[in-house]
N, C-alpha and C positions, 0 to 999 in steps of 0.2 A: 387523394387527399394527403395532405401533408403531416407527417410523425411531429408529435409537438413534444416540447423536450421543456422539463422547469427543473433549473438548478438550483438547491437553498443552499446558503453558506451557515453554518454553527458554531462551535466554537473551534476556531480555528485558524492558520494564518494565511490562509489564502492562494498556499504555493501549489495545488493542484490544480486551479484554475491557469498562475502564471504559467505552470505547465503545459495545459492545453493551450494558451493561445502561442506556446513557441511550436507547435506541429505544425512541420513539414510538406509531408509527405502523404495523404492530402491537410493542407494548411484547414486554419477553418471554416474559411469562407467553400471552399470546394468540399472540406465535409457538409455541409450545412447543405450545398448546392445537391451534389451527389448520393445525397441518404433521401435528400428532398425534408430537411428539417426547419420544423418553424420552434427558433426558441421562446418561449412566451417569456419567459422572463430567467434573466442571469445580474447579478446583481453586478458585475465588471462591465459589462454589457449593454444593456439593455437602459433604454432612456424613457422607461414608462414614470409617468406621475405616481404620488404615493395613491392620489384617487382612482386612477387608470388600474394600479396596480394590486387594489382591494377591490376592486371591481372585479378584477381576471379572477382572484383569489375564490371568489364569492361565486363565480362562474364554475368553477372546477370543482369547487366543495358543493355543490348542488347537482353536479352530471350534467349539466349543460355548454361545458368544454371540455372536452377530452387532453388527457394526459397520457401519452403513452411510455417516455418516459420521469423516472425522479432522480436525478441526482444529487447525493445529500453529502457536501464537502466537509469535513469536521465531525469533532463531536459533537453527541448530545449532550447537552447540560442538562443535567435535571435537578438542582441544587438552586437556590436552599431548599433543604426537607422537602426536596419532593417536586419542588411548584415548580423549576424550570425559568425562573423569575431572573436569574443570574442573565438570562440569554433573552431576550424579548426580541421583536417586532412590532411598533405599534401597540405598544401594553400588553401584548400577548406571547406567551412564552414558544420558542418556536419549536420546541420540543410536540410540543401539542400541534402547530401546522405540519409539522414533518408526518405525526400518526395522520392527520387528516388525511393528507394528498396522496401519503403511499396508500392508503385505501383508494382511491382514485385511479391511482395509477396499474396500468399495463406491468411496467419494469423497475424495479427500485434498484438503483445504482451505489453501493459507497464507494465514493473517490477517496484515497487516501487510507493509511492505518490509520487515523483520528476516526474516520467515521467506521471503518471498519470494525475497529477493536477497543476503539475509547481513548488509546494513544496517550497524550501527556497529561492530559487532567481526568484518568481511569482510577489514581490511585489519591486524589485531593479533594479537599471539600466541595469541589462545585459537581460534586457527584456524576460523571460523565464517564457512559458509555458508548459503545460503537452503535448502528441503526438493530444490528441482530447478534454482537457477541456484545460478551466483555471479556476484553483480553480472548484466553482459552477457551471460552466455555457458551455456548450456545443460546442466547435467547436474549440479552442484551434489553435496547428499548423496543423492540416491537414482539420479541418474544421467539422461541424458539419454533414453534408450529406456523408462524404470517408467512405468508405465499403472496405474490402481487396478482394482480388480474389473471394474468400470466400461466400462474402455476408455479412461476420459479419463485425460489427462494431471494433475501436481498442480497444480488451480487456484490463479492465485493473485491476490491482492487485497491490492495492497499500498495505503501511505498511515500516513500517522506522527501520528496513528493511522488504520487504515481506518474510513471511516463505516457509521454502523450501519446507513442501511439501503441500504449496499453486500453487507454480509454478510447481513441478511435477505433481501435478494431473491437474491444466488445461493442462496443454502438453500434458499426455495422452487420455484428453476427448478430445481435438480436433483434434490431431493424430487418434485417433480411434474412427471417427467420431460422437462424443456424443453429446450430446446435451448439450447446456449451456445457463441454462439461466439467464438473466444479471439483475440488478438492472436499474435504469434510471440514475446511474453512470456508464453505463457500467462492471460492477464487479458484478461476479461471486454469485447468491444468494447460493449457498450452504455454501460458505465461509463469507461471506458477508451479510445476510440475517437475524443477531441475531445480537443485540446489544452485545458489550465487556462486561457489566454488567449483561447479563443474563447466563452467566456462573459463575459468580463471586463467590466464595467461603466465600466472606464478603456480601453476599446477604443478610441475614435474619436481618445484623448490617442497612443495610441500610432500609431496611423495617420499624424497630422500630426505626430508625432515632438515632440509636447510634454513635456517630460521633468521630470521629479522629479529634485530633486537634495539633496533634505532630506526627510525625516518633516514629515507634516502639510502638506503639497502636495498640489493638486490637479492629477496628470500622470502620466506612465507612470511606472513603477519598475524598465524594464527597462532601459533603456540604462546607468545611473548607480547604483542602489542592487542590483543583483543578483538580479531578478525570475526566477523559472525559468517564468515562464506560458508563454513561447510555446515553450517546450522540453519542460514536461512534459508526457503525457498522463494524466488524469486526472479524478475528478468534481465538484473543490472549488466549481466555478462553477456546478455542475448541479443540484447537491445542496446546500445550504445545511446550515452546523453550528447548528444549532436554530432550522433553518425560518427562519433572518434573514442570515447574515453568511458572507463567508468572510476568506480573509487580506486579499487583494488591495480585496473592499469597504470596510476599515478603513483602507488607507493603508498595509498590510507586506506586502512583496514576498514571492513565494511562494516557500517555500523548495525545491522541485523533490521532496517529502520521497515520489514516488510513481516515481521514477524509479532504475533499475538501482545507481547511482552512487551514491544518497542513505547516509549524508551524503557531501557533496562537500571535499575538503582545505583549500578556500578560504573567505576571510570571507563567510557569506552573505547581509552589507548592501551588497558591492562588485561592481561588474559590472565583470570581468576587461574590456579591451580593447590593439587596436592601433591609434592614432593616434585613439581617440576612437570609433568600430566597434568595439562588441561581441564580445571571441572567437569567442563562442557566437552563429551567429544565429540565427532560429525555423525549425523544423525544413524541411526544402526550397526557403529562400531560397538562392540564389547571389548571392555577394559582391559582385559585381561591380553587378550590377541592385540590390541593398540600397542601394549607397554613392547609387547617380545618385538611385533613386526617393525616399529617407531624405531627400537633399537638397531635392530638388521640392518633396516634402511639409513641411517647415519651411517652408519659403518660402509654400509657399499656405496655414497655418495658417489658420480663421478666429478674430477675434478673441476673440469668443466665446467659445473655447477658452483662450487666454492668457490674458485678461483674472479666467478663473477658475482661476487656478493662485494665490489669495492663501492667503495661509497661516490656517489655522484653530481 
C-alpha cells in the first residue's frame, strides 16, 4: 500500500515547496515513484476540486483515509485573539485543520523555520508560531508533549528555504523506517548537527581573523558584516544549492535563516559588537580566551592569506 503524504501551506511564501520541486537527485516524480508515495493533496500540485478536496479532508478527519504523512509549510497563525481567522480555508481557520490531521497523522513534518519556529510573523500581531516551538522554546501550537502516531515528535527542518534534499531524505528515513535522530530543536542531527561555518571555504580567513569589511573581499564576514555561520546550525555548507554554491562561497554573510530567532531585529550586513568583539561569539567560545587567541591569531596571519583579501 502506498505511504500517503498531505502538504498544508500557512502562513507563508511558499519557497519550501519551490524548493522541493527543484530536487534533483531523485527529482520528484522518482521520489514519489521510489518511496511509492501517493500525494493526496499539495496545494502547487495537486488538481482536486474544492468538493473532491473536502471530501478527502472529511475522509482523513474520520479514520477512514490514512495519512501517514503531514507536512505543514509556514507558520501558524493564530491571530486575531486566538481564532486563527487571519489564515482560513473555506471559513475555517487552518490552524484548527493543521491540529486535526496531525492527530491523524503517522509523521508530522515542518518544512521550513516558518513552521518550524514561527519565523517572520513570531514576533507580530497575527500571533504565529512554529507547529511545536516558538522561536527557542518548546510547545509552540501543538504543545510541547504531541507525539504523531508515530511516537515521534513534529520533525522539523527548518531553513529559508529548506533544501530539497533535506526534505527528501528525511521522507525516506521515516518512510523507510530509519532512524532519526533529532537535536533538542527537534531537527534532524545529520543535517543539523554542524555548525554553517564548519564547512565554510573562508575557514582558515576566519581562523587568522582576516576580516571582511566590504562586499567583494576575500575574508571572513563574521566579525564586520553580520555572518550567522559560526552561530547557526545547519546544511548550507554540506549541501550545496545546485550542486555549486552556498551564501557564504559567493561573498554574503549567512543570514542565521535556520536558526530559532530567524529573522533576527537587527541589519543583517552588521555584526553587532562591544569594543570591536562580536556580541555574538561561535557557539561554546568563552570571551575571555576569544579576545587573547582572536588577538594571536591576527598577528600570526600568513601572508598568503592577506595578500588575498584584493578586491574582485
Amino acid at each position: 500500500m502506498a505511504a500517503t503524504l498531505y502538504w498544508i501551506q500557512c502562513g507563508g511564501c511558499g519557497g519550501d515547496t519551490i524548493s522541493l520541486l527543484g530536487a534533483d537527485s531523485p527529482d520528484i516524480v522518482e521520489l514519489l515513484t521510489l518511496l511509492d508515495i501517493e500525494i493526496l493533496w499539495h496545494p502547487s500540485i495537486s488538481n482536486n476540486t474544492h468538493s473532491q478536496h473536502q471530501d478527502l479532508l472529511e475522509r482523513i478527519l474520520a479514520g477512514r483515509q490514512n495519512l501517514d504523512v503531514l507536512c505543514v509549510e509556514g507558520t501558524i497563525i493564530r491571530g486575531p485573539g486566538g481564532t486563527g481567522m487571519y489564515d482560513a480555508i473555506a471559513g475555517r481557520p487552518k490552524k484548527d485543520l493543521v491540529a486535526s490531521l496531525a492527530s491523524q497523522a503517522r509523521f508530522v513534518v515542518a518544512v521550513g523555520t516558518c513552521a518550524s519556529f514561527g519565523g517572520i510573523g513570531a514576533d507580530g500581531a497575527v500571533e504565529a508560531c512554529g507547529v511545536q516551538f516558538l522561536k527557542w522554546e518548546k510547545g509552540g501550537f501543538l504543545g510541547a508533549e504531541f507525539t504523531a502516531r508515530s511516537g515521534l515528535p513534529v520533525v522539523n527542518l527548518p531553513g529559508c528555504p529548506c533544501h530539497s534534499d533535506v526534505i527528501v531524505s528525511t521522507l525516506t528515513a521515516l518512510l523507510g523506517g530509519q532512524s532519526i535522530p533529532l537535536s533538542k530543536y527537534n531537527t534532524p542531527l545529520i543535517w543539523y548537527g554542524l555548525l554553517v561555518h564548519q564547512g565554510c571555504t573562508r575557514n582558515e580567513y576566519h581562523e587568522y581573523r582576516v576580516e571582511d569589511q566590504g562586499f567583494g573581499e576575500k575574508g571572513c564576514l563574521f566579525f564586520h558584516m553580520g555572518c550567522h555561520g559560526p552561530l547557526a546550525y545547519g546544511p548550507c555548507n554540506k549541501v550545496l544549492w545546485n550542486r555549486r554554491s552556498s551564501k557564504t562561497r559567493v561573498g554574503v554573510p549567512c543570514f542565521g535563516c535556520t536558526r530559532p530567532d530567524f529573522p533576527q531585529a537587527y541589519p543583517f550586513y552588521y555584526t553587532r559588537n562591544i569594543e570591536g568583539i562580536p556580541k555574538q561569539l561561535p557557539d561554546g567560545v568563552d570571551r575571555a580566551h576569544y579576545l587573547a587567541y582572536k588577538g594571536m591569531a591576527a598577528a600570526a596571519a600568513p601572508d598568503r592569506l592577506k595578500d588575498r583579501r584584493t578586491r574582485v
